[in-house]
C-alpha positions in Angstrom: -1.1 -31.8 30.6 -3.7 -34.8 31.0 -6.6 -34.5 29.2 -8.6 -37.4 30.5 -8.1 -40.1 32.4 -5.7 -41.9 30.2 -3.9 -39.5 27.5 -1.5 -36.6 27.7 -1.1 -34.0 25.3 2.4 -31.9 25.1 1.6 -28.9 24.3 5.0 -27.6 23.2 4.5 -23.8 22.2 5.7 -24.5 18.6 9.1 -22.6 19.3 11.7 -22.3 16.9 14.7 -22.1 18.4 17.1 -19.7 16.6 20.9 -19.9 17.5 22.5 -16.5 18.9 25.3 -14.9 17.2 28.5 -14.2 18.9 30.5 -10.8 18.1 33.4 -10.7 16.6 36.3 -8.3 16.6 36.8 -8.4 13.1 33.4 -6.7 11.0 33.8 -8.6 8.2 34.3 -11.8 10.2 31.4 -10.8 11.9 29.2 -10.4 8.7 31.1 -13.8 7.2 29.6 -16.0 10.0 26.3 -14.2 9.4 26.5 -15.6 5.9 27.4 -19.4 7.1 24.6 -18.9 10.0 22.3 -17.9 7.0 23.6 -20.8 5.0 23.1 -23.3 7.7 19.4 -22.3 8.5 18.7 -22.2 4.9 17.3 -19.3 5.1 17.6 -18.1 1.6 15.5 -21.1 0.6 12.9 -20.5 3.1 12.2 -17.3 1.6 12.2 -19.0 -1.8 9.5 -21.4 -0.5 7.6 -18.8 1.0 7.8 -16.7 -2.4 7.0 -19.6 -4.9 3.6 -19.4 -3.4 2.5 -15.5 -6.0 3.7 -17.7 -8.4 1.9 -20.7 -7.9 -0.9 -18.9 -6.9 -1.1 -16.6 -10.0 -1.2 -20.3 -12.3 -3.8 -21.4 -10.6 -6.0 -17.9 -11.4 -4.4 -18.1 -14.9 -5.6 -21.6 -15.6 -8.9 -22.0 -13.6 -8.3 -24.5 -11.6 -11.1 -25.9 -9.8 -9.7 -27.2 -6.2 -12.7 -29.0 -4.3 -11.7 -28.1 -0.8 -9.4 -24.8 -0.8 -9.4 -24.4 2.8 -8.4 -27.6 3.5 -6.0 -28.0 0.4 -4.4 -24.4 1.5 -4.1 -25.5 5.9 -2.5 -29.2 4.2 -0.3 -26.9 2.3 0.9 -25.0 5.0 1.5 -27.9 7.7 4.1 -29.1 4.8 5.9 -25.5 4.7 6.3 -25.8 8.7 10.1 -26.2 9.6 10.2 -30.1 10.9 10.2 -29.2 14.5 6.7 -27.3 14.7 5.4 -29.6 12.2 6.4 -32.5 14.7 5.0 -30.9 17.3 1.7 -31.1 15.6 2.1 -34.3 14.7 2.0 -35.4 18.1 -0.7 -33.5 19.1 -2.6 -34.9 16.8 -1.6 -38.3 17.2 -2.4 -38.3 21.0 -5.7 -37.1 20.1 -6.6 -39.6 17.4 -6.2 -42.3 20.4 -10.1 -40.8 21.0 -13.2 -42.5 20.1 -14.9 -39.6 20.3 -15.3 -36.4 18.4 -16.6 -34.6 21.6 -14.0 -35.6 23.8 -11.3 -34.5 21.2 -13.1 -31.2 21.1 -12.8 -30.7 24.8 -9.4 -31.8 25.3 -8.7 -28.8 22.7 -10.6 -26.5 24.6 -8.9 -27.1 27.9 -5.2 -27.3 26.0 -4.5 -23.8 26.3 -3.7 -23.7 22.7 -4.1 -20.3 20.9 -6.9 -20.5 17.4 -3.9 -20.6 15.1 -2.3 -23.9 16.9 -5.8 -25.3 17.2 -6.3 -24.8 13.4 -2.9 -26.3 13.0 -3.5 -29.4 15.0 -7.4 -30.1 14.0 -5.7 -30.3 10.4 -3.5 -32.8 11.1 -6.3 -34.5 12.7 -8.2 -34.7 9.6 -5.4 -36.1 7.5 -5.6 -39.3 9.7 -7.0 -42.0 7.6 -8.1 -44.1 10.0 -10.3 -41.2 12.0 -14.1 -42.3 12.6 -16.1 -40.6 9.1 -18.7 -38.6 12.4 -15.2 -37.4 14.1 -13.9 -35.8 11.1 -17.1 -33.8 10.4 -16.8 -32.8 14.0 -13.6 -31.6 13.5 -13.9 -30.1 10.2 -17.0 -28.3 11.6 -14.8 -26.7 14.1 -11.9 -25.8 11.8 -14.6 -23.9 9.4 -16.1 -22.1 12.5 -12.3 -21.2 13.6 -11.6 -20.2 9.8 -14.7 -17.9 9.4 -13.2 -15.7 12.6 -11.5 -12.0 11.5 -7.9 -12.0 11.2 -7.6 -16.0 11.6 -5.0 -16.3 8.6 -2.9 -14.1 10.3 -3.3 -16.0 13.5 -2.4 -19.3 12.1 0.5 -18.0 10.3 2.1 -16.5 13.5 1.7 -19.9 14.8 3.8 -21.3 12.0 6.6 -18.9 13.3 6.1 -19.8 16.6 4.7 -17.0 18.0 1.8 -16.5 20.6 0.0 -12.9 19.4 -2.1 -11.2 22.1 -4.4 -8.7 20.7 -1.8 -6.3 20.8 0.0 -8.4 18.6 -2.4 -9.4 16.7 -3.7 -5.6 15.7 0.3 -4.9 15.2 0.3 -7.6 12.4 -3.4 -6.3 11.1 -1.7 -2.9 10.8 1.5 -4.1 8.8 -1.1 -6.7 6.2 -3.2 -3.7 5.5 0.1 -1.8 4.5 1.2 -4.5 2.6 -1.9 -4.9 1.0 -1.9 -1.7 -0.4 1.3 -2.6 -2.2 3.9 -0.1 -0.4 7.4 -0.4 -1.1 10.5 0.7 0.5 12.8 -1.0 2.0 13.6 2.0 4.4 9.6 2.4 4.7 9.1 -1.1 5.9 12.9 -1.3 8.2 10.6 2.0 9.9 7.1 0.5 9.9 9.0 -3.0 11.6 11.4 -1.5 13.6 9.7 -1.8 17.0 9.0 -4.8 16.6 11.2 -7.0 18.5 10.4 -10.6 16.2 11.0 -8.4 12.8 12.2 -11.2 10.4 8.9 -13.5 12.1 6.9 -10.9 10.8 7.8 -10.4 7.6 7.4 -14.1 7.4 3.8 -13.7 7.7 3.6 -10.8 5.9 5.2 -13.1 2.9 3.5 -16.1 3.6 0.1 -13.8 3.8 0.7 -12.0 0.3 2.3 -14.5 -1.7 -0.1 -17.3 -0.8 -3.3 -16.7 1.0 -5.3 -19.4 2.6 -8.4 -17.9 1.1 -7.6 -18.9 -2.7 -10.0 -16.3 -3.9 -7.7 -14.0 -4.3 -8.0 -11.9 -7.3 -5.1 -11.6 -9.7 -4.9 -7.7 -10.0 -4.1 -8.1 -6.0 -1.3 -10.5 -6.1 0.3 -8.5 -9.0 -0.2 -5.2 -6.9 1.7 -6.4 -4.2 4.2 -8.2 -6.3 6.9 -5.6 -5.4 5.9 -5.8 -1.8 6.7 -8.9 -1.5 10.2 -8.5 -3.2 11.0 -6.0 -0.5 10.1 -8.0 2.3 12.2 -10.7 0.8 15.2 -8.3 0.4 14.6 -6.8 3.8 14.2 -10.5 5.6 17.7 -11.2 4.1 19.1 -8.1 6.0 18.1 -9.1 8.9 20.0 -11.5 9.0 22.8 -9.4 9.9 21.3 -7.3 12.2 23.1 -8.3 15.3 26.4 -7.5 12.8 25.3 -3.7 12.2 24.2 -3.4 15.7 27.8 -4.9 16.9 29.6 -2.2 14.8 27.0 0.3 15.9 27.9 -0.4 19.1 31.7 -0.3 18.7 31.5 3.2 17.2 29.7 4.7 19.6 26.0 4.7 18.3 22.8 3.7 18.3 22.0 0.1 18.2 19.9 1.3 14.7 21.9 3.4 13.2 23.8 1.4 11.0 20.8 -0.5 10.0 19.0 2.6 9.0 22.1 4.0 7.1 22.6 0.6 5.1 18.9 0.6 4.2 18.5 4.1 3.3 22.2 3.7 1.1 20.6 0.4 -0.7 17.3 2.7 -1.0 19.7 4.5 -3.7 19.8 3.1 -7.0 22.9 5.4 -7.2 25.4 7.4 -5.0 28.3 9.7 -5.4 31.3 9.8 -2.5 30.0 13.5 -1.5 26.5 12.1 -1.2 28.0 8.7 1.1 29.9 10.9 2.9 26.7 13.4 4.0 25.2 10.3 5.0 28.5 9.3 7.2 27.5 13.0 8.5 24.8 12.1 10.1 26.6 10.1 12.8 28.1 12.6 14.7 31.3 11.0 14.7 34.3 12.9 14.7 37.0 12.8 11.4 39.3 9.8 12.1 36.3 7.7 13.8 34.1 8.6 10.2 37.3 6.3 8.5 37.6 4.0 10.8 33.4 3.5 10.2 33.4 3.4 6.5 36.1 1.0 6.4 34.8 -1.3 8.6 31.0 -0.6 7.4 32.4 -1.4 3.8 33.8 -4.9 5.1 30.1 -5.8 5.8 28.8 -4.1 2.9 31.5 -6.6 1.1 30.3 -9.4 2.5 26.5 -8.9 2.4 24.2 -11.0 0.0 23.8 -10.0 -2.9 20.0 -11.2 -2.8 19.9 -8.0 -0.3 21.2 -5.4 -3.0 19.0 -4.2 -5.8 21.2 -6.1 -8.3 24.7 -7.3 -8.2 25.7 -3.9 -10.3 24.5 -1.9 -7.4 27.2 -3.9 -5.4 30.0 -3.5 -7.0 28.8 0.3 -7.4 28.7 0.8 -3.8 32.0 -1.0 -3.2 33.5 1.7 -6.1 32.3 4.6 -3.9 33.2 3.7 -0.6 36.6 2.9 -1.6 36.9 6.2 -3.5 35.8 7.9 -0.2 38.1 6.2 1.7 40.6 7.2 -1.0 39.7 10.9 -0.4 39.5 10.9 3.5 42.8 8.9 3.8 44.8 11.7 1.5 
């Protein structure tokens, strides 16, 4: 898209592209390329990245620390955390845009992009890391990146641009709805699977959710609220981790017969337990409406993913090897 009369801004929509999984006949093998998929992505220390934020966050109330420009040191901060290709993105943006003598025009050119407030917070923030950038151009564009920062909901906005993802005001209110829940510290990993569960980009919206909680952009936040939601945030992880073999439970769902959620909803509500007896697995096996030799046929194949699962998605790894114990014991009893 041109601009003016001599520059052209890509406006690339800040897609992540996410490679699709493939089924597998084998469960297990299903849920073991899940785990190298996870691996490769580097998911687990996304997450990590994304968490370390309550922690930093909470030293920073702990010890006072004065920062001299928080929304600029917080927007800096979350350019880094982008994944390369977004971040690039940016980048040039920006870079195209610093080619401008003139604050005005810059302005403009953002204006007519077509970019959504989130990517145009994104890119006016690269802009002002530019060293060279004209002293009267950067307070133009800091002027409009405090204007785009007072707006409601703008945190949100930019951090769905992070992910890569365009929220109408549909959206938009979806993601209010789900912050003001996590806000008020609820827990649950069944409780949030149902509060996310139609939502189609569920793992980009727990990002948020994360990113939101554990480190705000506003660096106000008080210290009684990051410790309230402390065990939010810990579900979210847990539950983002899941999610990763979604496609896996929905493949065996599938395969047996059932709805593409079921064995999501099963698996959460069984890790829900901190313990369970084989009477109490099996009344949850009940539920699916499958008939006797299907039921072993589904708890043996259901306990190759379970196998297989990260252990980062369990409570601990005793409650791992306590759900291994009981499914085999069922199968034991079903198989006599």
């Amino acid at each position: 898209m041109r601009v003016d009369g001599s520059a052209n801004i890509d406006l690339h929509a800040f897609q992540n592209s996410r490679p699709s999984s493939q089924t597998q006949e084998s469960t297990a093998s299903m849920a073991s390329s899940a785990l190298a998929e996870v691996r490769a992505e580097a998911l687990e220390e996304t997450i990590e990245g994304l968490s370390l934020g309550l922690s930093s966050t909470m030293k920073r109330l702990n010890l006072g620390d004065k920062v001299q420009d928080p929304m600029m040191n917080s927007m800096e901060k979350l350019l880094q955390q982008m994944d390369k290709m977004a971040r690039d993105s940016v980048n040039r943006i920006s870079e195209q845009l610093s080619q401008m003598k003139d604050g005005g025009q810059i302005l403009a050119a953002l204006d007519k992009s077509g970019l959504s407030q989130g990517d145009t917070a994104l890119v006016l923030t690269s802009l002002l890391s530019f060293k060279g950038l004209d002293p009267a151009i950067k307070k133009q564009l800091k002027k409009r990146l405090s204007e785009i920062m007072a707006q409601e909901d703008i945190e949100l906005e930019i951090l769905a641009s992070t992910q890569g993802m365009k929220l109408d005001k549909e959206g938009l209110r979806a993601v209010r709805q789900l912050y003001q829940h996590a806000k008020r510290g609820e827990k649950g990993l069944a409780h949030w699977f149902e509060l996310l569960e139609r939502h189609k980009d569920r793992a980009k919206y727990i990002q948020i959710l994360i990113r939101s909680m554990a480190e705000p952009l506003d660096e106000g936040q008080r210290r009684d609220d990051m410790t309230m939601v402390a065990a939010t945030i810990s579900d979210l992880r847990r539950l983002l981790l899941f999610l990763t073999f979604e496609e896996h439970c929905a493949g065996l769902a599938r395969t047996m017969g059932l709805g593409s959620d079921a064995v999501m909803s099963l698996t959460i509500e069984l890790l829900e337990q901190s313990w369970v007896y084989p009477d109490a697995l099996a009344v949850l096996i009940g539920r699916l409406s499958l008939g006797d030799d299907k039921k072993i046929v589904f708890l043996r194949r259901w306990k190759d993913l379970m196998t297989v699962m990260s252990e980062s998605c369990y409570r601990d790894p005793e409650q791992k090897e306590h759900v291994q114990e009981v499914m085999l014991e069922l199968s034991e009893q079903w198989n006599d």
